[in-house]
N, C-alpha and C positions, 0 to 999 in steps of 0.2 A: 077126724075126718074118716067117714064110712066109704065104699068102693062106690056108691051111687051119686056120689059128693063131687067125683072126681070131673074135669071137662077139658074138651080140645075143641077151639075154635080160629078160624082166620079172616082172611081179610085182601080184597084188591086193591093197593092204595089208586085212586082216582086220578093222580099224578104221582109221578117216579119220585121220589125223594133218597138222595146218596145213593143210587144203584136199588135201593130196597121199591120195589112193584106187589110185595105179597107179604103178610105177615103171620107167624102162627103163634096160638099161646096155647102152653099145653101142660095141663097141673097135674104132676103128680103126687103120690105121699112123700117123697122128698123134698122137693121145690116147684119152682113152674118156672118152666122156659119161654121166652118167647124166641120164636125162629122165625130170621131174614131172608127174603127170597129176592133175586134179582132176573127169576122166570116165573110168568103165572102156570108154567108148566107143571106138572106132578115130579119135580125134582128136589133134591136132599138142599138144603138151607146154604147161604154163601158163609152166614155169620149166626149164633146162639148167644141168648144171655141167660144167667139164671137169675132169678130171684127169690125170697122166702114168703111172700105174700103175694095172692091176683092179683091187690091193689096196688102194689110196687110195678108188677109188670102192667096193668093197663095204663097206669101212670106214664109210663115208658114209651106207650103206644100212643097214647091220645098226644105227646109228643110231636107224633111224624103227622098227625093229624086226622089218626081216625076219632069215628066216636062212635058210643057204647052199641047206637044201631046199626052201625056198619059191618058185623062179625055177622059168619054164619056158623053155626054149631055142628058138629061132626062126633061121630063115632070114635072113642078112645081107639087106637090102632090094638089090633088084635097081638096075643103075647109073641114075643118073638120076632116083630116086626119092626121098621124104624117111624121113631117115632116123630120126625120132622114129616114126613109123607103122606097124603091124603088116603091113598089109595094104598089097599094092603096088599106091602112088596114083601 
């Protein structure tokens, strides 16, 4: 995986489902996270999970019932910043 490979995108779930209203999936060279939000605010995650493939975590996701059209795609967080966060804190 090359650094152009890499992607962060989220998600408003349509209804609350367990406290979660926002989801994020965010791949790094490591893993990929997805991050739980219980604010559609630009606030830090309630709950994370990690997993070793996107297709583990949107598996995960299409779960709580998004789907594939439902994500909007975002700009990797610039270095140094957190990366559950939309906006560069």
């Amino acid at each position: 995986m090359k650094e152009g490979d890499l992607m962060r995108k989220y998600v408003l779930l349509k209804e609350v489902v367990d406290k979660i209203c926002k989801v994020m999936i965010y791949e790094s060279f490591e893993d990929v996270a997805v991050y739980l939000y219980d604010s559609i605010s630009d606030t830090s995650c309630f709950a994370d999970f990690s997993f070793e493939t996107i297709e583990e975590a949107e598996k995960y996701c299409k779960e709580l019932g998004i789907r594939d059209i439902d994500w909007c795609f975002i700009d990797d967080p610039l270095e140094g910043c957190k990366h559950d966060l939309i906006g560069y804190h």
